[in-house]
TIMAR-133919 format. One record per atom (N, C-alpha, C): x negated, y, z negated; residue in one letter. Coordinates in steps of 0.1 Angstrom, whole numbers, plus 5000, padded with zeros to 4 digits. Atoms other than C-alpha are relative to their C-alpha. Last residue first. Example, Ala and Ser with C-alpha at 12.3 -4.5 7.8 and 13.67 -1.06 7.14 Angstrom:
residues 2
500949895000S 486349894929S 500850114992S 499149885000A 487749554922A 499150125000A 
This chain:
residues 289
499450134998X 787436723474X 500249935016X 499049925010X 784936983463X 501049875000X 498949944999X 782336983491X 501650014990X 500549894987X 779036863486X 501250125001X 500649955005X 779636633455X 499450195008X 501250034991X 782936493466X 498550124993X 499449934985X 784936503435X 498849965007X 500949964991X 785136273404X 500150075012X 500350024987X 788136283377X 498650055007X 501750054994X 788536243345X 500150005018X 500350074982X 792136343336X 498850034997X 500949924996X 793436433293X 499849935018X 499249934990X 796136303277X 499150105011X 499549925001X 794736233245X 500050085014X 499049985013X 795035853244X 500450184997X 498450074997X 794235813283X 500950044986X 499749904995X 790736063277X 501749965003X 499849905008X 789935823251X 500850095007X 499350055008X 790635493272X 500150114988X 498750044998X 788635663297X 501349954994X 499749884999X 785535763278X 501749985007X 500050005008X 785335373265X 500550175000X 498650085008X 785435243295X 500550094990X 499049934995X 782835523309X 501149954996X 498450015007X 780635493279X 501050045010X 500450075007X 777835733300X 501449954990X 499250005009X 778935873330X 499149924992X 499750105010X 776435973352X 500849994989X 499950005011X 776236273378X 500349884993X 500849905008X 775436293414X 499550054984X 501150125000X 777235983428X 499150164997X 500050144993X 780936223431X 498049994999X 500550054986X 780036573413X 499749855001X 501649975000X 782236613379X 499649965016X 499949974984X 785636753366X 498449935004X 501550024995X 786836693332X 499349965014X 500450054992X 790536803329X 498250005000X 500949954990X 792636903303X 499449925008X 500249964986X 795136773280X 498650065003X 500450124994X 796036743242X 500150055015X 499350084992X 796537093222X 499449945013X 498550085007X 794837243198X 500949975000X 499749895003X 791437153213X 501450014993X 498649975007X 789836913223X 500250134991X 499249974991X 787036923251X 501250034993X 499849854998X 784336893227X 500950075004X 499449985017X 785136543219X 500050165002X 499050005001X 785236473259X 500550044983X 499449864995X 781536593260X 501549954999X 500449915005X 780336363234X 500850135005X 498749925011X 782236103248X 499350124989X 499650105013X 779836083274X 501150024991X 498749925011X 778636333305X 500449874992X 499250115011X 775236303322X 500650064989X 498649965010X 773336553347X 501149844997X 498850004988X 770136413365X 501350014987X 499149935007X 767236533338X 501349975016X 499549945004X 764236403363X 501150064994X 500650065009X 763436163386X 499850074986X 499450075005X 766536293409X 498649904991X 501050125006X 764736623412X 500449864991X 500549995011X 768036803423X 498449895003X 501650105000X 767936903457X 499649974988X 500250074987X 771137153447X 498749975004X 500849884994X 771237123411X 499949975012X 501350014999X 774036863399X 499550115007X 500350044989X 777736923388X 498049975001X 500850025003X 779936933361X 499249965013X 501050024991X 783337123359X 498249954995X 500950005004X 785337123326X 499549955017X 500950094988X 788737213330X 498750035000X 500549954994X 790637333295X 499549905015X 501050084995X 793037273272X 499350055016X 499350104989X 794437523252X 499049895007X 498550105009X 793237763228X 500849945005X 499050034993X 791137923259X 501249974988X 499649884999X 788338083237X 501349985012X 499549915006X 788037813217X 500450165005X 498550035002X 788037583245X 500250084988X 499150034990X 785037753264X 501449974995X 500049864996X 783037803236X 501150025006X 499849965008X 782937433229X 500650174998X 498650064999X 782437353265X 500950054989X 499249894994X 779437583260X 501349945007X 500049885006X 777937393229X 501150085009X 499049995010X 778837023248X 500050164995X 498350024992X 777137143281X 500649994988X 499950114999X 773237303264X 502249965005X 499450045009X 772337593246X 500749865005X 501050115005X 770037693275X 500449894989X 501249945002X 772637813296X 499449904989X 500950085006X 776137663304X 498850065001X 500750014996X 779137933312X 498749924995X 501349995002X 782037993297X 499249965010X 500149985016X 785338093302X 498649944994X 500950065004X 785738173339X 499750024984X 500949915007X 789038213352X 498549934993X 501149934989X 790838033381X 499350094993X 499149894988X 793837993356X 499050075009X 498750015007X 791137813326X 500650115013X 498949874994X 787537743335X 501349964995X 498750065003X 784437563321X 501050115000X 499149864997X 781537593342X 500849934989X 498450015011X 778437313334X 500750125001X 499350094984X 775237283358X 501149984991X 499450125013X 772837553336X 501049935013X 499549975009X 770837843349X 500649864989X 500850075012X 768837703376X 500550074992X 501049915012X 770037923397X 499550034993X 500950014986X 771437653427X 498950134991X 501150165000X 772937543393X 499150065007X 501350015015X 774537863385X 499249925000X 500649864997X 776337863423X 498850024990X 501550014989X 777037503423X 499450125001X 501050045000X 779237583389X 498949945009X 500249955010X 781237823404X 498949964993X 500849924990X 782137613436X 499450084990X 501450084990X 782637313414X 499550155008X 501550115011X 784937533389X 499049995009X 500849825002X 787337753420X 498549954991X 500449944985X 787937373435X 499450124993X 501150124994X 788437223399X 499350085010X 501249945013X 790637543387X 499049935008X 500749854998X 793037493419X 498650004994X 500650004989X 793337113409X 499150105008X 501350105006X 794237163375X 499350015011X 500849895007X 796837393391X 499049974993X 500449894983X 798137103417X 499350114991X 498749914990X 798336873385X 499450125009X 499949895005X 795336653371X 500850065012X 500749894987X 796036293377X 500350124995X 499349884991X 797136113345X 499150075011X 498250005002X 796235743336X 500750155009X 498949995008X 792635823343X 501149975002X 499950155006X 790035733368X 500349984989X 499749965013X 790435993396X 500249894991X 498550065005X 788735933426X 500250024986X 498649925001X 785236013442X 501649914996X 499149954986X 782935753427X 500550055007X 498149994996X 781535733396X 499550055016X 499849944990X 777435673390X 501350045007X 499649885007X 776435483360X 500650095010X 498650045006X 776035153381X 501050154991X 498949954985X 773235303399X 501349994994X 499149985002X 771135283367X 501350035008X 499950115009X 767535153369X 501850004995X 500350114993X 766835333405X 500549864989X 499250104993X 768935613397X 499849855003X 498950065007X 766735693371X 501049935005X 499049975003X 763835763397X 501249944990X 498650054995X 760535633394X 500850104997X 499050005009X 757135783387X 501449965009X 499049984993X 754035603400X 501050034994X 498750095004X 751335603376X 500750095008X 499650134995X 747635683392X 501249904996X 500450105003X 746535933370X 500149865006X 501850024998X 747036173392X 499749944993X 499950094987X 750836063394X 498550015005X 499450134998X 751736143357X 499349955012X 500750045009X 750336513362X 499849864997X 501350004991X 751936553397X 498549964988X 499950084987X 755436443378X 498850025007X 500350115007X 754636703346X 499749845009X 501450025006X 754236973372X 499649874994X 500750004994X 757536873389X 498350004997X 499750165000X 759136863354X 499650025017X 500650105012X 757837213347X 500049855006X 501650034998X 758837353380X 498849954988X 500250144990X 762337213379X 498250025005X 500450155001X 762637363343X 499949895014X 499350015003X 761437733345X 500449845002X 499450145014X 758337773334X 501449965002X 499349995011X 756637973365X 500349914991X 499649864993X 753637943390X 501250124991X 498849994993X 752537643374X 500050135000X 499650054985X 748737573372X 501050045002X 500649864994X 748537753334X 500149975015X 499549874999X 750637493324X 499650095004X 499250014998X 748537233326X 500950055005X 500950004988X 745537343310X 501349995012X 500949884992X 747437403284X 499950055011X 498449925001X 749337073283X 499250115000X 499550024988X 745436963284X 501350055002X 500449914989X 744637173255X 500249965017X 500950065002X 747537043231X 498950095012X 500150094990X 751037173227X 498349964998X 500850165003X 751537273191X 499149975011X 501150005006X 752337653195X 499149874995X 500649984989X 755537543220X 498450094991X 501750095005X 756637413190X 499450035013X 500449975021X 759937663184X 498849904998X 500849844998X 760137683225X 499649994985X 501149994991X 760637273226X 499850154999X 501350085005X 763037303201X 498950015003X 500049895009X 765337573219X 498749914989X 501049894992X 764637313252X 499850154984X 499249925002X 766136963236X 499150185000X 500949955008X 765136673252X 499950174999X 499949835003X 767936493260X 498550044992X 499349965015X 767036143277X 500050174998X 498750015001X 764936013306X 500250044985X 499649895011X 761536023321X 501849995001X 498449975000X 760435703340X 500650114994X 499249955016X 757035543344X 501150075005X 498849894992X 755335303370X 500350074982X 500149964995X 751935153362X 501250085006X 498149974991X 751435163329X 499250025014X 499850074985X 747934943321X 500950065002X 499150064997X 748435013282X 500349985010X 501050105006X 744735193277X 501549905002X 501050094995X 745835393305X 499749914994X 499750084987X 749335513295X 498849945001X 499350085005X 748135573257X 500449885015X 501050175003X 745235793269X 500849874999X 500750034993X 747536013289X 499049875001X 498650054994X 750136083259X 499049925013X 499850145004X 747036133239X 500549965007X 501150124999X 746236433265X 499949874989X 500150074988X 749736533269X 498549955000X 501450055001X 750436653232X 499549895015X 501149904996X 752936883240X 498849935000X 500049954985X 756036683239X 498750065007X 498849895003X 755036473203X 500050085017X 500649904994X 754636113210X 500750104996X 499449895001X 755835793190X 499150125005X 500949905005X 754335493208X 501350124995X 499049834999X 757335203213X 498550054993X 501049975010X 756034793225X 500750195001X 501050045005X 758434583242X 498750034995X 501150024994X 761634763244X 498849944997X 499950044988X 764634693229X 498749985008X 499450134997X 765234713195X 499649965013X 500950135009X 762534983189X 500949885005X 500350064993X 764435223217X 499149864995X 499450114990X 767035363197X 499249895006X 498950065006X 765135453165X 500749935011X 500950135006X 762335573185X 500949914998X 500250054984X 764835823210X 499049864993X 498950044994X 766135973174X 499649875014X 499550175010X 762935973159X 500949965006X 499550015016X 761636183186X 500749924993X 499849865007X 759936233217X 500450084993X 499549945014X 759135843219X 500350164999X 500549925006X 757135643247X 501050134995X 499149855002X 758935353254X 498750074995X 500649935011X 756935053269X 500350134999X 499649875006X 758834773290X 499550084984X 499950025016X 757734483304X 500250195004X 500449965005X 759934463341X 499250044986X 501350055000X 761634223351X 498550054995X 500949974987X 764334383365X 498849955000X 499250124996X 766534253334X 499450065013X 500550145005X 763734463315X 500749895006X 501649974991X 764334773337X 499949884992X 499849994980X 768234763332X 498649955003X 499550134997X 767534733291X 500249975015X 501150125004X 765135003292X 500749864999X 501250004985X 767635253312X 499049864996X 500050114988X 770235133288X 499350005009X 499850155000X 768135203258X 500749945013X 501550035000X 766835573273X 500449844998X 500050074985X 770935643282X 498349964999X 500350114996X 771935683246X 499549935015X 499050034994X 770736003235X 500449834999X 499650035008X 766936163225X 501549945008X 499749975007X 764136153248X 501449974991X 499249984999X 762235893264X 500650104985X 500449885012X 759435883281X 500950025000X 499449905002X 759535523294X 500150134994X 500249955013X 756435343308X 501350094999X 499849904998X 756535063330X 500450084990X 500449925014X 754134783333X 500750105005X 500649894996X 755034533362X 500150064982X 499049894997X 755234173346X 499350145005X 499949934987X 752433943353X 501350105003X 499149895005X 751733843309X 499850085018X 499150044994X 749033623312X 501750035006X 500450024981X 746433823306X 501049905008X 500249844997X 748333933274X 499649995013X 498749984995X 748933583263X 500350115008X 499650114988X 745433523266X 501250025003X 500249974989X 744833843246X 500149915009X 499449874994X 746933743217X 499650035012X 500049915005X 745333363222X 500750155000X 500149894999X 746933093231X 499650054993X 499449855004X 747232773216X 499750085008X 500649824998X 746632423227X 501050044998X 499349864994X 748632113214X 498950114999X 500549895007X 746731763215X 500750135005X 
């Protein structure tokens, strides 16, 4: 005779940890969810827009769509679903977030009126002591993604030349300066000059700026906040940012802080940056090289 299971039998049966992803838009929410399910992990995305749904339906084992503000659903969802660790990851895009900041909910409210200011390491701190009074442990990114993480070394075909080099050094110190003031963690410089600067508009937008106003190719510094909140928005570059980088002529250099920053697509960024002539390279994160 074959027994069955029931849904909820299989359910009580079912000894994986429970972890919740809140993920916004990109590709790094599916590999985090795929990393954490070859960890063993079941895996439940919670959604901050179609874009981050659409990715993460293949993958994870059950997806809520949530909107940013609505933190007391968001709350019921974890408990009635057992989470006990969760995870924040992906772009979630801040000129958006101010154009629904009339939605939020009365907990998000409530919430908010606790922080001291809005700017983003004391939000995402707040949201983190919010998460952890309910009793869910929040993880770090790094923990499901080490692999993403370069090295110091250069990991293109061309090394960037002794004046590539200059820019980098004058860049990193430039951009640890904006970072440490919470501005933005992206410089992009040309002859030890500064040509843009990253703010709320985000790294591709002001890379973009940057090589129009160079018409040439440019060096792209990228670094992390000092003490970043590595459970939290840890800076990641893709071929997104190398499309921005071109310009109307081939070259430049993309610069970023050694185990501080994530490549995403790094094959695939490399093999681009080889066909138009461009250097990738990582520096020490502290010091430059």
């Amino acid at each position: 005779m074959v027994s069955s299971l029931t849904h909820s039998e299989k359910q009580s049966q079912d000894t994986r940890r429970i972890l919740a992803i809140v993920a916004g838009d990109g590709k790094l929410p599916p590999i985090l969810a795929q990393s954490a399910k070859e960890k063993g992990y079941k895996v439940i995305a919670f959604c901050l827009s179609d874009d981050s749904q659409a990715r993460m339906e293949p993958i994870a084992d059950k997806v809520h769509r949530i909107a940013p503000g609505h933190l007391g659903r968001s709350a019921q969802l974890w408990l009635q679903e057992g989470v006990q660790d969760s995870v924040f990851i992906g772009k979630v895009h801040k000129v958006e977030l101010l154009r629904q900041i009339h939605k939020i909910d009365l907990v998000a409210l409530k919430e908010l009126s606790r922080l001291p200011n809005f700017n983003d390491d004391t939000i995402q701190r707040g949201m983190a002591d919010f998460v952890e009074r309910h009793g869910i442990r929040v993880i770090t990114q790094r923990e499901f993604l080490r692999h993403l993480f370069p090295q110091v070394g250069v990991m293109t075909k061309r090394e960037p030349t002794a004046a590539e080099y200059a820019d980098i050094d004058f860049g990193m110190k430039i951009a640890r300066e904006i970072a440490s003031l919470d501005i933005g963690q992206t410089v992009v410089v040309r002859d030890r000059m500064v040509l843009a600067i990253e703010a709320i508009e985000g790294t591709d937008q002001a890379i973009r700026r940057g090589v129009e106003l160079a018409r040439g190719p440019v060096v792209v510094c990228k670094v992390a906040k000092p003490n970043q909140d590595q459970r939290f928005d840890i800076p990641a570059l893709g071929m997104n940012t190398l499309n921005a980088m071109l310009g109307e002529k081939p070259g430049g250099v993309l610069a970023m802080a050694a185990g501080d920053t994530m490549m995403v697509d790094k094959e695939e960024m490399i093999r681009f940056a080889d066909e138009k002539q461009m250097s990738i390279v990582a520096v020490s994160a502290k010091e430059g090289f």
